[in-house]
Each structure stands twice: as structure tokens, then as C-alpha cells.
C-alpha positions in Angstrom: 1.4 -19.3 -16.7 2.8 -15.7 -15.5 6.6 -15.1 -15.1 7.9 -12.2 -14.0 11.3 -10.2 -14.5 13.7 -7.4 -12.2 16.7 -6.5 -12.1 18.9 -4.6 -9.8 20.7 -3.3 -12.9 17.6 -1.6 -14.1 15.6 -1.0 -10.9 13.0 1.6 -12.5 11.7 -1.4 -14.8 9.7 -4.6 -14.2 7.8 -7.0 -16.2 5.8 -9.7 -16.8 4.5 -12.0 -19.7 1.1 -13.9 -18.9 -1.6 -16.4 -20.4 -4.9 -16.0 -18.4 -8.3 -18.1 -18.8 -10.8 -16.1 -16.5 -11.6 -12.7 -16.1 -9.4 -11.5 -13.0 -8.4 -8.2 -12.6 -10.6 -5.7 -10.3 -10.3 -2.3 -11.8 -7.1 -1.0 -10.1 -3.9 1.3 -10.6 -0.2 1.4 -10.5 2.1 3.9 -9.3 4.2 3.1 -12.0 3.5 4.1 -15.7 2.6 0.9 -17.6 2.8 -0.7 -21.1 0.8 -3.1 -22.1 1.4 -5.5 -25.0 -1.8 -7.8 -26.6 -0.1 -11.2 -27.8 -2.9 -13.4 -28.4 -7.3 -13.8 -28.1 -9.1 -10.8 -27.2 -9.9 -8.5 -24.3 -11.6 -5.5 -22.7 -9.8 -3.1 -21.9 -12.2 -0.7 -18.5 -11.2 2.6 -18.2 -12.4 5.3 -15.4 -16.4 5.7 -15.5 -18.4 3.5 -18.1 -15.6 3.6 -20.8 -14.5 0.4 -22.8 -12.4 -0.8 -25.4 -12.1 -3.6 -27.2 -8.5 -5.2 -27.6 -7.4 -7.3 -30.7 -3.5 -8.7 -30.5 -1.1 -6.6 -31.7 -1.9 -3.5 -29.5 -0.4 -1.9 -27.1 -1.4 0.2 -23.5 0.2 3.2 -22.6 -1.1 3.6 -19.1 0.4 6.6 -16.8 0.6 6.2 -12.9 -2.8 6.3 -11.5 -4.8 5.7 -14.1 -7.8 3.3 -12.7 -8.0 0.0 -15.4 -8.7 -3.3 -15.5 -8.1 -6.0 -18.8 -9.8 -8.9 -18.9 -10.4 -11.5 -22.0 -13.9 -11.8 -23.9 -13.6 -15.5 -23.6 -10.9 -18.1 -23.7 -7.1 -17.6 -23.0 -5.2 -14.0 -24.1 -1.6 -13.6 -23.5 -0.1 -10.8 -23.0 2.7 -8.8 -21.7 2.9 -5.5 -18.9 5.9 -3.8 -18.5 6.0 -1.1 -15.8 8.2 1.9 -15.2 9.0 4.7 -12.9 6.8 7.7 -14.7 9.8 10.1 -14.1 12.1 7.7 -15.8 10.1 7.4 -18.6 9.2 11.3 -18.7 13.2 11.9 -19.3 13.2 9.4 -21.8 10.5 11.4 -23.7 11.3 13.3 -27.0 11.5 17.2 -26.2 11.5 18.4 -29.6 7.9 16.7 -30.3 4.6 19.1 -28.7 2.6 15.6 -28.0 5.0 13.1 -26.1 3.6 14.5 -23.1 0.5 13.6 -23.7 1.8 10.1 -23.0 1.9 10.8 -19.5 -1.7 12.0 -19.3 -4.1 9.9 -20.2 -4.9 6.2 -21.0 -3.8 5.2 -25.0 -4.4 2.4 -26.8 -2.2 1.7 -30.1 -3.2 0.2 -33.5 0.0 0.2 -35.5 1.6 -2.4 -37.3 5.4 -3.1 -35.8 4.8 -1.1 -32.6 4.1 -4.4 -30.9 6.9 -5.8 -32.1 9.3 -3.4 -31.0 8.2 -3.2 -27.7 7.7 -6.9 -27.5 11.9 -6.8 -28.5 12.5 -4.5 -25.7 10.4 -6.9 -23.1 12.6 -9.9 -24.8 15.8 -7.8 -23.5 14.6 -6.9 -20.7 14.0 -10.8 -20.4 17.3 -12.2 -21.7 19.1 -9.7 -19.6 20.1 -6.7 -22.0 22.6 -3.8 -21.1 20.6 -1.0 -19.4 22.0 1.1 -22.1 20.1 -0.8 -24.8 17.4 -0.7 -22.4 17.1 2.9 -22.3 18.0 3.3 -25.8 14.7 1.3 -27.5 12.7 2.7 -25.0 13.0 6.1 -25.7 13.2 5.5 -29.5 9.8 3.2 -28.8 8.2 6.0 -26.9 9.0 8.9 -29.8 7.5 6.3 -32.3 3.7 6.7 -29.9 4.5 10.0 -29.6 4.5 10.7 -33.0 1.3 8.7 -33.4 -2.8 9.0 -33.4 -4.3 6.5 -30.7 -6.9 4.4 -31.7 -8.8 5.1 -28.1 -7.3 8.2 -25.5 -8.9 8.0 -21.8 -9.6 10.6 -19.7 -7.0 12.5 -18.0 -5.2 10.4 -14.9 -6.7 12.2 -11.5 -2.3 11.6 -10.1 -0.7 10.2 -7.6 -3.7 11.5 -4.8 -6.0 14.3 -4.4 -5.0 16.9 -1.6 -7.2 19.1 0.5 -10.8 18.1 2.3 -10.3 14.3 0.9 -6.7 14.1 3.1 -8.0 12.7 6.0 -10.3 10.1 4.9 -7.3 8.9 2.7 -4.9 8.5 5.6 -7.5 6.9 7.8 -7.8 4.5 4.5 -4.1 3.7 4.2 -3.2 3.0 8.2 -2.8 -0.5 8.9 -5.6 -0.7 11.2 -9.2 -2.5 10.6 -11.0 -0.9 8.0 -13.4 1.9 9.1 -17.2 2.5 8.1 -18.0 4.6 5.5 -20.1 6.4 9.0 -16.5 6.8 10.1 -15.2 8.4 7.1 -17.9 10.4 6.1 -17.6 12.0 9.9 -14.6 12.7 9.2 -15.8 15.5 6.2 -19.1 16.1 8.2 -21.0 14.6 5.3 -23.3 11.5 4.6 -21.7 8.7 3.5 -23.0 8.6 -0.1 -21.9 11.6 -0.6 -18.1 10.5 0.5 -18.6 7.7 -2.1 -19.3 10.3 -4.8 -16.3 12.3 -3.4 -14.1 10.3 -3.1 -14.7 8.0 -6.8 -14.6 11.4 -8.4 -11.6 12.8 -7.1 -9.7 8.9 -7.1 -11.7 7.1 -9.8 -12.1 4.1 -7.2 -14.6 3.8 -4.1 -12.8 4.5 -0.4 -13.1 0.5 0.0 -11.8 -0.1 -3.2 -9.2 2.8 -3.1 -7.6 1.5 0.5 -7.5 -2.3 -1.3 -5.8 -1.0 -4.4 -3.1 1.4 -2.4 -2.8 -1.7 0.2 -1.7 -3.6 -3.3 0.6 -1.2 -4.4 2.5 -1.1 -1.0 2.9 -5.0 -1.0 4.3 -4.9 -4.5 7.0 -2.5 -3.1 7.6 -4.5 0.3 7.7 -7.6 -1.7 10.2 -6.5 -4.6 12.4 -5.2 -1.6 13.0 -8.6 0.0 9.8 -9.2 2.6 8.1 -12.1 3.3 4.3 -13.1 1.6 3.4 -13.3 5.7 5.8 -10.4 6.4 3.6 -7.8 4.1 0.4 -9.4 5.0 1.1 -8.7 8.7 2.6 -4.7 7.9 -0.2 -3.8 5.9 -3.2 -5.0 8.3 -4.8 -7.9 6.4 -6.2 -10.1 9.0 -4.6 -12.8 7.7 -2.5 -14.4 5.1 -5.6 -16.0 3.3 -7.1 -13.0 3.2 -4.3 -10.9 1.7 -3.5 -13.6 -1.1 -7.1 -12.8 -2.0 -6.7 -9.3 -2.7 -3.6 -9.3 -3.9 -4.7 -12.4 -6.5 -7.2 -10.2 -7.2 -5.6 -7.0 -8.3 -2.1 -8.6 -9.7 -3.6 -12.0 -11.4 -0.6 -13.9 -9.4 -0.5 -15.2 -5.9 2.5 -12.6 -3.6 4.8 -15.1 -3.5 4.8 -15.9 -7.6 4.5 -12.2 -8.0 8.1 -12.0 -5.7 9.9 -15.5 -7.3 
């Protein structure tokens, strides 16, 4: 069961609460900083490169924009909760008088301390049972000085941002138009270079593959076109899948919920 929540009183925020049984999530990113919340069984949390994780309930992910993950349960159901927020937002909401909230914003975080689940876990309930967006703003930015003020249990690698610039621009455009999806021959002429070598390139500077990458940005585009009012077959048919089969796939794959759940 997944339900989602948004709100055009708070439109930086989204959330979800879910119970899964399989593992389900390709490793992926947002473009919005995330916070996850473990209610129940156990999980692996897969950062960039070889890292992992181990999740017990009762932590909680602080994941910035871009930051390639993927959770999945060790076996059995885990429920959990994901709330996602414009970075900016929460950068204002961030403490100035304390040296490490920053830090927040920079690299993957995982949280071992008791009550810090349960105040975000009332926030996500507010959020839920439709709270003022002053409250809202309020427990989140108290929330966030309480991590700030904390030693993580696990800190990940610095997030690569929002898209690398210089020799990589062209192979990333060619990877985001809406047009079948080139070789890696194509791409790699692109740089003048073999294409093994625009793998390398491109999973160092992006933390995904170029096939992977041009899935995961196609994702984050249908999220957007789909929270703004467009059609499951609608986005499917802007963002170049070659069908609506074929788009539910992906997007199943990357979200845990078929497009039109993800928009109910």
C-alpha cells in the first residue's frame, strides 16, 4: 500500500508513506532533497559506488538533491515514509548560527537517535492531516537544527549536484531529448572517445551510467509533468517512451508506484 500527499498550500513539500514486499527501487535520484523515515522490518540502504548500510526502524535519511540511492528490504515487508523538499527551501530553513547544518545539504546521512523519528514522523502526520504551512515550516526547521546538531551513524560521499558542466554537456542533452535512445557509439562520438570510456565518464561525474542517467532524469521530468496536472499517456508521449507499457515500467521501477497512483 503507498499513498501519497501535496498540497497547493505547501507546494515545495511532498510525501508518501509505504509498505513494500520486494526489492524495487533501481538506484536513482531526486531533484528534491529527501527524508527518509524507517517504520518497520529492515532494509539496505545503496549509496554511490559499492557503499551500504544497513537500516533498522527508527532511522532516518537525510538525502540532498542528486544524491544516487536506492532502499530496499532484507526480506519481508518494511514500511516506511519519504518526504521530499525543494533543497533551497530547506537550505533557508537551516540554523545559521550552527558551523555543520550545511553539511546536511552535502552528503547522504543516516540517523540513529531515539525521538528523531518521531518528530519527523509528527511532521509527515501534519503534512498528512493537513497542517498550517506555518507549523509546517516551524517543525521542520526545528527538526533540521536537531540533525544538525547531531553525529550520523553513516555520512555518504559528497552529492556530484544538480549536473556536471563542460565536455560531459553534450552527451547529457542528447540523453535528455525525447528522441529514441542513442548508442553508447553515438555518445562516445560525441567526446571523440570509446565508449567504455564514456561509461567511466559519465558514472564518475553523475554516479549513474548514460542509460541509467537518461531513465532516471526521464523519471524526474514525469514526476514534475505529472504533479502539474498531465495525463499517465500525456507524459509518456512528451518524454519519448515508446509506449505507455513501457513508461509504467520505468517509472514503477524508480518510484515503487505505477504514474497514475503516484498522481492520485
Amino acid at each position: 500500500m503507498t499513498e501519497f500527499w501535496r498540497s497547493p498550500d505547501i507546494p515545495q513539500l511532498e510525501s508518501r508513506r509505504s509498505c513494500q514486499a520486494v526489492s524495487c527501487y533501481r538506484p536513482h535520484t531526486h531533484d528534491r532533497f529527501s527524508i527518509g523515515l524507517i517504520d518497520a522490518g529492515r532494509a539496505v540502504f545503496a549509496g554511490a559506488g559499492d557503499t551500504r548500510y544497513e537500516l533498522e526502524p527508527g532511522d532516518v535519511l537525510l538525502i540532498p538533491a542528486h544524491s544516487v540511492h536506492s532502499c530496499n528490504p532484507e526480506a519481508g515487508r518494511w514500511t516506511y515514509q519519504m518526504i521530499h523538499a525543494d533543497q533551497d527551501w530547506i537550505a533557508d530553513l537551516l540554523p545559521d548560527d550552527q558551523d555543520d547544518a550545511g553539511e546536511l545539504l552535502r552528503g547522504v546521512a543516516v540517523f540513529r537517535e531515539p525521538g528523531l523519528h518521531g518528530e519527523f514522523s509528527r511532521l509527515n502526520d501534519g503534512l498528512f492531516g493537513g497542517a498550517e504551512p506555518a507549523w509546517v515550516r516551524a517543525r521542520m526547521s526545528e527538526t533540521l537544527a536537531a540533525c544538525a546538531g547531531l553525529t550520523p551513524g553513516y555520512r555518504g560521499a559528497r552529492s556530484p549536484g544538480p549536473g556536471p558542466e563542460g565536455p560531459l554537456a553534450p552527451v547529457l542533452d542528447r540523453l535528455r531529448s525525447d528522441g529514441p535512445a542513442p548508442s553508447l557509439e553515438e555518445l562516445a562520438g560525441l567526446l571523440g572517445m570509446d565508449k567504455y570510456r564514456l561509461i567511466r565518464a559519465v558514472k564518475e561525474a553523475t554516479g549513474l551510467p548514460p542509460v541509467a542517467w537518461r531513465q532516471n532524469d526521464r523519471v524526474i521530468e514525469a514526476r514534475k509533468l505529472l504533479r502539474a496536472g498531465n495525463s499517465p499517456a500525456e507524459t509518456a508521449y512528451a518524454l519519448g517512451f515508446a509506449d505507455q507499457s513501457h513508461f509504467h515500467r520505468v517509472f514503477r521501477a524508480h518510484v515503487a508506484a505505477t504514474p497514475g497512483a503516484y498522481q492520485a
